[in-house]
Each structure stands twice: as structure tokens, then as C-alpha cells.
C-alpha positions in Angstrom: 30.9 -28.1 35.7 29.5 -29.1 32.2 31.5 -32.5 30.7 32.7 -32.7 27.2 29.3 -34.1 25.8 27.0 -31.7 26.8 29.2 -28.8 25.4 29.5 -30.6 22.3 26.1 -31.3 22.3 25.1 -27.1 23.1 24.1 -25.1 20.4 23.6 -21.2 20.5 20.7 -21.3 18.3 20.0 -22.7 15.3 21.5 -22.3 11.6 19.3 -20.9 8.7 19.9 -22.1 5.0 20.8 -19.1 2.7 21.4 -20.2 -0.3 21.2 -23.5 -2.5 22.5 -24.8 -5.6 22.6 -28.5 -7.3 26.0 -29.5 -9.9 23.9 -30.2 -12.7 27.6 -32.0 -14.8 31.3 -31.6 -14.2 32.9 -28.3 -14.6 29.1 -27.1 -15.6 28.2 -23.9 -13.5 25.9 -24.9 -10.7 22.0 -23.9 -11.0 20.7 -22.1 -8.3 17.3 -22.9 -6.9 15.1 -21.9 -4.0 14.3 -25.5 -2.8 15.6 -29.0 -3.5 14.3 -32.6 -2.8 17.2 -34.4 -0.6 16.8 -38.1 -1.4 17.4 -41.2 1.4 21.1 -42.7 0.6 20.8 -40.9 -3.0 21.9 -36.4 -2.4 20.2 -34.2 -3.7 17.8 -34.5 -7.1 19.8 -32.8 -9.6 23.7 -32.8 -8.4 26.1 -34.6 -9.8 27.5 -36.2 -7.0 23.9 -38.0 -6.1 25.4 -41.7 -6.1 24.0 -44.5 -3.5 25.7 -44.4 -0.2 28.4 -41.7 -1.1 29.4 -39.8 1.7 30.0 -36.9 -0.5 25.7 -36.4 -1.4 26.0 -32.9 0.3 28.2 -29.9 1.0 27.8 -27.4 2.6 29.8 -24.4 3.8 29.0 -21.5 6.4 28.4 -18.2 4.8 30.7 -16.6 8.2 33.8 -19.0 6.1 32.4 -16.7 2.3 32.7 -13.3 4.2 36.0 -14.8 5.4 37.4 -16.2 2.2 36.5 -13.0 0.4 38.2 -11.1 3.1 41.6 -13.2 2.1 41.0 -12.4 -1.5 40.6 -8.6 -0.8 36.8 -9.4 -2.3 33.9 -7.7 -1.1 31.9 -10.8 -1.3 32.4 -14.6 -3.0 29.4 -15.9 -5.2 28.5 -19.3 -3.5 28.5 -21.1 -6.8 32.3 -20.5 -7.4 33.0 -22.8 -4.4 30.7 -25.5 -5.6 28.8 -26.5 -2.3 25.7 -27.3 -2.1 24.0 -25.3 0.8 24.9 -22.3 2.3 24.2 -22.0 6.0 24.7 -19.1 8.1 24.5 -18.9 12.3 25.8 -22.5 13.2 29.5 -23.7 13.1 29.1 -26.5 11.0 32.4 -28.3 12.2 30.6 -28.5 15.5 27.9 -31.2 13.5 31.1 -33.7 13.4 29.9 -37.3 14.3 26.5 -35.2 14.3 23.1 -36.3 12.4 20.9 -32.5 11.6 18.4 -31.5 10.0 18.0 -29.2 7.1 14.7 -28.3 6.4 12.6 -31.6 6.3 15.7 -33.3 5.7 18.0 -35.4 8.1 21.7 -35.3 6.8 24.7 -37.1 9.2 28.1 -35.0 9.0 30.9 -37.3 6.7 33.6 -35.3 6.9 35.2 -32.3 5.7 35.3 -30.9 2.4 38.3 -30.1 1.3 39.0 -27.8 -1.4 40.0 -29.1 -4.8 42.6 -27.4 -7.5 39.4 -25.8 -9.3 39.3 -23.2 -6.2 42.9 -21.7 -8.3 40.9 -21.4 -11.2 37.6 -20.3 -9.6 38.8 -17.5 -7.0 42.1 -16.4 -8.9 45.7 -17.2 -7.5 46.2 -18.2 -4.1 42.3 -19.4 -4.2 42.9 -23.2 -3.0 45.2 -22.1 0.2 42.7 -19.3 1.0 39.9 -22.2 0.9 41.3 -24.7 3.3 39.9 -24.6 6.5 37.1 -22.7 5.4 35.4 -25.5 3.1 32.7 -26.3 5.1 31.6 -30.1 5.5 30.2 -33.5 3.6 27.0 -35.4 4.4 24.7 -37.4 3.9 21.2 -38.0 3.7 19.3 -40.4 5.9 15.9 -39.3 5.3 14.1 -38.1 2.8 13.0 -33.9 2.3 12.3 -31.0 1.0 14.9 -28.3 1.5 14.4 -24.4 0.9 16.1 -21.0 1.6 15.5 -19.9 4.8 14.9 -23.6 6.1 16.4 -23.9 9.9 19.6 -26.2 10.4 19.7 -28.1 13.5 21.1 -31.0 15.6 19.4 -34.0 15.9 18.7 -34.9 19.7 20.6 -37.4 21.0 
């Protein structure tokens, strides 16, 4: 029988980054781009929320939680950037990187938390768009090492 660690620790395969945008300034539209430099104890060059040991340097949400979020809106699909994460990562349940360092692309992030969804999701998604985001708001990090991230990048569990 397998214990409790090495289930948590068993991953189907790995994730694959599928999109990527940086918050350039608050309430600013975020820019979209194909790769970004993560930077050690800073986020990522270009976002907002880059500050020195923040645990908030990265978001990222699963793009299974867009489909689903649209799905509750009676959308066909949600643009990424109306959520205002960072990466979005599809094939791996993020929530299972909790207490978890990963890589993303030649980056190593550690899982901070979860990220909640803020009163902007009312105005971003239409009525009802902050209850229809919580539990589906994907996670925080932080980056540990240095590197270059890019669309189609893998996302995977460090070894323990």
C-alpha cells in the first residue's frame, strides 16, 4: 500500500505552460509575451508585483479552472489576462504543488499559497465573476532560481 507521501509526491505527467503575461502597472491590462525572465527572490521582469521576497512574485492558474470558470459564466472561453495571473498551465493540478518547489521552464518557483480572487474578478468577468473564481484561482509562488520561461515550457516537481 502506497503511504501518504509518495501519493503526494506522484505525478501523472508533467504540466505544459500555455500562456504568459506580466502586470506591467495597477489596473493596466497585462502584456502578453512568449517568454519571460523569472528573477531569484525578485518575480518576473516586468510585473508589478516583482518586490524582494514577496510570496506573491508568481500566479499562476490551470487552464482545466478557464474552461471551468467560463463554463459558470455560460462563456465559451475566458481570456487569461481578465484573471490577472501570470502563467497559464495546463495538464498538472497545481494545488497538488502545495509545500511543493517546481520548475517552470528553467525556472525553480516554491508554491506560497493560493490565490484568491480579488473584487476586480466582478468587474472583469461580469456579475457573479468573484464567486465563480474562488476555488478556481490557481496558486502563488515564488522564485528561488533564476530562468527563462516560455510557452510551451514543461512544469514539474522538484525531486525530493
Amino acid at each position: 500500500m502506497d503511504t501518504l507521501q509518495t501519493l503526494t509526491s506522484t505525478f501523472a505527467h508533467a504540466g505544459q505552460v500555455t500562456w504568459i503575461g506580466v502586470r506591467p502597472a495597477r489596473m493596466q491590462p497585462l502584456r502578453v509575451v512568449d517568454t519571460v525572465q523569472a528573477i531569484e527572490s525578485l518575480g518576473l521582469e516586468g510585473d508589478r508585483y516583482a518586490s524582494p521576497d514577496g510570496k506573491r512574485q508568481v500566479t499562476l492558474i490551470q487552464a482545466e479552472h478557464l474552461q471551468t470558470v467560463a463554463d459558470l459564466l455560460g462563456l465559451g472561453e475566458v481570456d487569461p489576462g481578465l484573471v490577472r495571473r501570470n502563467i497559464v498551465v495546463s495538464g498538472l493540478n497545481l494545488l497538488a504543488l502545495k509545500g511543493k518547489r517546481f520548475r517552470v521552464g528553467d525556472a525553480l518557483l516554491e508554491y506560497t499559497g493560493p490565490c484568491d480572487p480579488c473584487s476586480r474578478m466582478e468587474t472583469n468577468l461580469g456579475k457573479g465573476g468573484y464567486n465563480v473564481m474562488r476555488g478556481h484561482g490557481g496558486i502563488t509562488a515564488r522564485v528561488l532560481r533564476s530562468g527563462l520561461i516560455r510557452q510551451g515550457d514543461s512544469v514539474t516537481p522538484e525531486n525530493e
